[in-house]
C-alpha positions in Angstrom: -0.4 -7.6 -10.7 3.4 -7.1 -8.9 4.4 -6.0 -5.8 7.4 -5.0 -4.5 8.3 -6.4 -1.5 11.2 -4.4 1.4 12.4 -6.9 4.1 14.3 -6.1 7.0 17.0 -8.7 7.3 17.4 -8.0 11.4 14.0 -8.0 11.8 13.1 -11.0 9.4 16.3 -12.9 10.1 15.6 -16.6 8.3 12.9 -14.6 5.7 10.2 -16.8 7.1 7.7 -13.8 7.5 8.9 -12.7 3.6 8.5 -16.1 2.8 4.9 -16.1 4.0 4.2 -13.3 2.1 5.5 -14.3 -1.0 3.1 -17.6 -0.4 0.1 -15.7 0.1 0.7 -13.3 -2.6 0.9 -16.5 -4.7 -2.2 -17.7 -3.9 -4.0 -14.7 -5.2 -2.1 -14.3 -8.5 0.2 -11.8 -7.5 3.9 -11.6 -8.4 6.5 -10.6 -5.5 9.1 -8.6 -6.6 12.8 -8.8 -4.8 15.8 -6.7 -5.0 17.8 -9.1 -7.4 20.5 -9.0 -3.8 18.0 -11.3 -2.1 18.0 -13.9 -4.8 20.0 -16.5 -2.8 18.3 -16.3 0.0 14.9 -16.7 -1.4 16.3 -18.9 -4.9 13.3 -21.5 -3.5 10.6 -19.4 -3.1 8.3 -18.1 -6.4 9.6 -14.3 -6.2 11.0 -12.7 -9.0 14.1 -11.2 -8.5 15.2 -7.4 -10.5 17.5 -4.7 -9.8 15.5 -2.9 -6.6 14.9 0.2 -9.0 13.6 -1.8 -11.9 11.4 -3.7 -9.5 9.5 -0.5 -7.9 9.0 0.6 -11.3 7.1 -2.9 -12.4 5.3 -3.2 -8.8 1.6 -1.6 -8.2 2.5 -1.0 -4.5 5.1 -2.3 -2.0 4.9 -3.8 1.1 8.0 -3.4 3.8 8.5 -6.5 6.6 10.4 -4.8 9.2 9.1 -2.0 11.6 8.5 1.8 11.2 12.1 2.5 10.5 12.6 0.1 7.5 9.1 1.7 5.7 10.8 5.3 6.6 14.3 3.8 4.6 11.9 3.0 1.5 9.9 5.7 1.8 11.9 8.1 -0.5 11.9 5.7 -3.4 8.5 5.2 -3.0 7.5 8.8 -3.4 9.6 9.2 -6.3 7.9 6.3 -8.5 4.2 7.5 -6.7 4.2 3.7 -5.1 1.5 3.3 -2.0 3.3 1.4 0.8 2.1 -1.3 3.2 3.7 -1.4 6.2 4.2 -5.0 7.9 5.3 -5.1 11.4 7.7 -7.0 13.2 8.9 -3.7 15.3 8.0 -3.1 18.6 5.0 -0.4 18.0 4.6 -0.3 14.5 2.5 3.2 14.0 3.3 3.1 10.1 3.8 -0.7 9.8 0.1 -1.6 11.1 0.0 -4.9 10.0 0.7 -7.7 11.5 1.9 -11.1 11.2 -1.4 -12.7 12.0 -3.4 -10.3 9.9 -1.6 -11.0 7.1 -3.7 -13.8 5.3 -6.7 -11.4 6.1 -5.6 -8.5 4.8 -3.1 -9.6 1.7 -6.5 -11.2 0.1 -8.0 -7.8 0.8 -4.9 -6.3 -1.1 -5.4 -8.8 -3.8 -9.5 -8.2 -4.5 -8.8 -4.1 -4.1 -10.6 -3.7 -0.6 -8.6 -1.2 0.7 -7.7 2.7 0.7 -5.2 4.6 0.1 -4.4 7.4 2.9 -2.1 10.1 1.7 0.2 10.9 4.0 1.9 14.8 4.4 5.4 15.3 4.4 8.0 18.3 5.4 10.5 20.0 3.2 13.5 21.0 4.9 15.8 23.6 3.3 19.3 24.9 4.5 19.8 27.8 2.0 24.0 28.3 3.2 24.2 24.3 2.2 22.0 23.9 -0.5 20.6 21.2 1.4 16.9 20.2 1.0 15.1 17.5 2.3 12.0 15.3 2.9 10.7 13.5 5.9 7.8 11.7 6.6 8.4 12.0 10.3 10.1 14.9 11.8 12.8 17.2 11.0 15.3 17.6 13.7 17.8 19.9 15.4 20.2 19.0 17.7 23.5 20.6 18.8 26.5 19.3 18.0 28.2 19.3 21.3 25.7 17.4 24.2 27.3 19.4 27.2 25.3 22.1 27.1 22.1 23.8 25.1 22.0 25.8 22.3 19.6 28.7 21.9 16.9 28.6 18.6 14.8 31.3 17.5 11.3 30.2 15.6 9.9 32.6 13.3 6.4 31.6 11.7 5.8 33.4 8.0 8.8 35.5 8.8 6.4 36.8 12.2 8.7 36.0 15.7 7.2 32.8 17.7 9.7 31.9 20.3 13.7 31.5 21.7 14.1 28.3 23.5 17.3 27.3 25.3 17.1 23.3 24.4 19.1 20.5 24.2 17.3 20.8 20.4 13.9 21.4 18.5 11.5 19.1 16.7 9.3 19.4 13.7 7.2 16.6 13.3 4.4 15.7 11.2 1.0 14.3 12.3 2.5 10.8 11.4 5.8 11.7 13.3 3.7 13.3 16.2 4.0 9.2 17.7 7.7 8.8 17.6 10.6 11.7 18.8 7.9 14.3 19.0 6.0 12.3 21.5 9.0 11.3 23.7 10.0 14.9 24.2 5.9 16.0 25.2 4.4 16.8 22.1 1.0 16.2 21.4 -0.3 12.8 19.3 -2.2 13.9 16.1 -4.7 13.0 14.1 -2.7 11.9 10.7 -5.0 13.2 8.7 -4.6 16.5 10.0 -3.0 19.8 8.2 -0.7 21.1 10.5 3.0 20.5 11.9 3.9 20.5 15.5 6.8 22.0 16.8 8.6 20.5 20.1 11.5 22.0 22.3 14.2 19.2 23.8 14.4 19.9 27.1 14.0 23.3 27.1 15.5 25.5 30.2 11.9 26.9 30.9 8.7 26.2 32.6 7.4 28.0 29.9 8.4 26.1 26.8 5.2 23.9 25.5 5.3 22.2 22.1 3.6 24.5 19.2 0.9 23.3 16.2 1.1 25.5 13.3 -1.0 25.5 9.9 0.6 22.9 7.3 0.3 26.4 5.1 2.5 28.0 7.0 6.7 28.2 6.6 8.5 28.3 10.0 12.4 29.2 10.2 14.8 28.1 13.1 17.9 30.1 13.5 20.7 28.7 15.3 21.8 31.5 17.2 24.6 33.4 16.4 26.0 33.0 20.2 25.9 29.7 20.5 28.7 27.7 20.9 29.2 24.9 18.5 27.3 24.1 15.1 24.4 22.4 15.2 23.1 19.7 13.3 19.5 18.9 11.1 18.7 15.6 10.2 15.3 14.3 8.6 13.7 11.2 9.4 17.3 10.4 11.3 19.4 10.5 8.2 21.4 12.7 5.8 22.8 15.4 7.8 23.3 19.1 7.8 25.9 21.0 9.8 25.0 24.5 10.7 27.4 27.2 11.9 26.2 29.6 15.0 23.8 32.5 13.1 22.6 30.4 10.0 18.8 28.8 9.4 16.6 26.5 8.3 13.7 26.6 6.6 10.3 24.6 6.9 7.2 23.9 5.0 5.1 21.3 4.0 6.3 19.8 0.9 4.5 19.3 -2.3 4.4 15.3 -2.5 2.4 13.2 -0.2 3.6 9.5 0.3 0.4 6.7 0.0 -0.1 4.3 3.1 -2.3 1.3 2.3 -5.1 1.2 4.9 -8.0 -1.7 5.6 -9.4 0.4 8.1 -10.3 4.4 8.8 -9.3 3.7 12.5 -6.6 2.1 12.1 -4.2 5.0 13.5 -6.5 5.2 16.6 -6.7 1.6 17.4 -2.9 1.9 17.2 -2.5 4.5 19.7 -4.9 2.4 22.5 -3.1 -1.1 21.8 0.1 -0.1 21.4 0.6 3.3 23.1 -2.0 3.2 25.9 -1.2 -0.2 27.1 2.2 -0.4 27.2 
């Protein structure tokens, strides 16, 4: 058995946490696999080192040693070869990368005897038809206009049915799993990750009336940057690859078809993550 393992080389700066995974792996009979880049850092250690493709191709699952943000940078490759991902933290929260340091001896020897679930995880498909820009995100798919002197105004149609206009600095669609990160910050609502549905959250909206909307994972919602606004605005998902678009033109959002695998050791472990690490900060 192989796994793949994603380090963070700000968060892990001397690879002492990789190298204590490498060791425990070792001691159950599994094989660490290493982007073939990391080989002189880790030339003493009993990793294998491969070309980063041709290692998530040979590994059974991978495990990232970073924070949220370095499983989100993996997560793509990891849907694309149908890899379940373990997320270990050394981030600040750590809502996707639930385990940490000290739990690792625990539950890498529950890795190695198959204790564990897998918990599929739903994503969003973003599609700018007047770019031919489509993409996934695990987290939240996010609009923001271009110029940050004043709002831009954003029409939400649900199933091709009006919703809303919001004057906002920008809109967020988030995921259950992204409903802890930008979506929360702005006032949305925390959800149950395991939940169908997609939560929509205006930026500072210029209302008393604006309030953050959940909608049926079924469903297909459209944001149109107005035609009077100002400047272009722009779309990201999960923060990267960008889409410009003009004053008058859309986007379009549903749930996509894949579903990216988080390895879990516990059926709570989202809810004990939200009273440690939410609640008592």
């Amino acid at each position: 058995m192989s796994v793949f393992l994603f380090p963070n080389r700000i968060k892990d700066t001397d690879f002492s946490v990789t190298r204590q995974v490498i060791a425990l792996l070792d001691q159950h009979g599994i094989h660490a696999l290493l982007a073939d880049e990391l080989a002189g850092e880790l030339v003493d250690t009993k990793a294998v080192f491969l070309p980063q493709q041709q290692a998530l191709a040979q590994a059974k699952q991978v495990i990232t040693i970073g924070g949220d943000g370095t499983l989100l940078r993996i997560a793509h490759d990891c849907l694309a070869q149908s890899k379940p991902v373990l997320g270990v933290n050394l981030g600040r929260i750590g809502f996707l990368a639930t385990c940490e340091v000290a739990e690792l001896p625990e539950k890498l020897a529950r890795l190695a005897a198959g204790r564990y679930t897998i918990e599929p995880r739903n994503l969003l498909r973003a599609d700018a038809p007047a770019h031919n820009w489509h993409q996934v995100a695990m987290n939240d798919v996010v609009l923001f206009g271009n110029s940050r002197l004043h709002p831009m105004d954003y029409t939400v149609y649900c199933d091709g049915a009006f919703v809303s206009r919001y004057r906002s600095d920008g809109v967020i669609i988030a995921t259950p799993t992204g409903s802890t990160a930008y979506s929360l910050s702005a006032g949305g609502p925390v959800l149950d990750a395991c939940a169908a549905v997609m939560v929509l959250t205006p930026v500072c909206a210029h209302s008393i009336h604006a309030v953050p909307l959940v909608f049926s994972a079924s469903r297909t919602l459209t944001v149109v940057a107005e035609a009077t606004n100002r400047d272009s605005v722009y779309a990201s998902a999960d923060s990267h690859s960008r889409c410009d678009l003009q004053p008058g033109e859309s986007l379009t959002i549903t749930t996509a078809v894949e579903q990216l695998g988080l390895i879990t050791f516990d059926e709570t472990e989202q809810f004990r993550a939200i009273e440690t690490k939410l609640m008592r900060r």
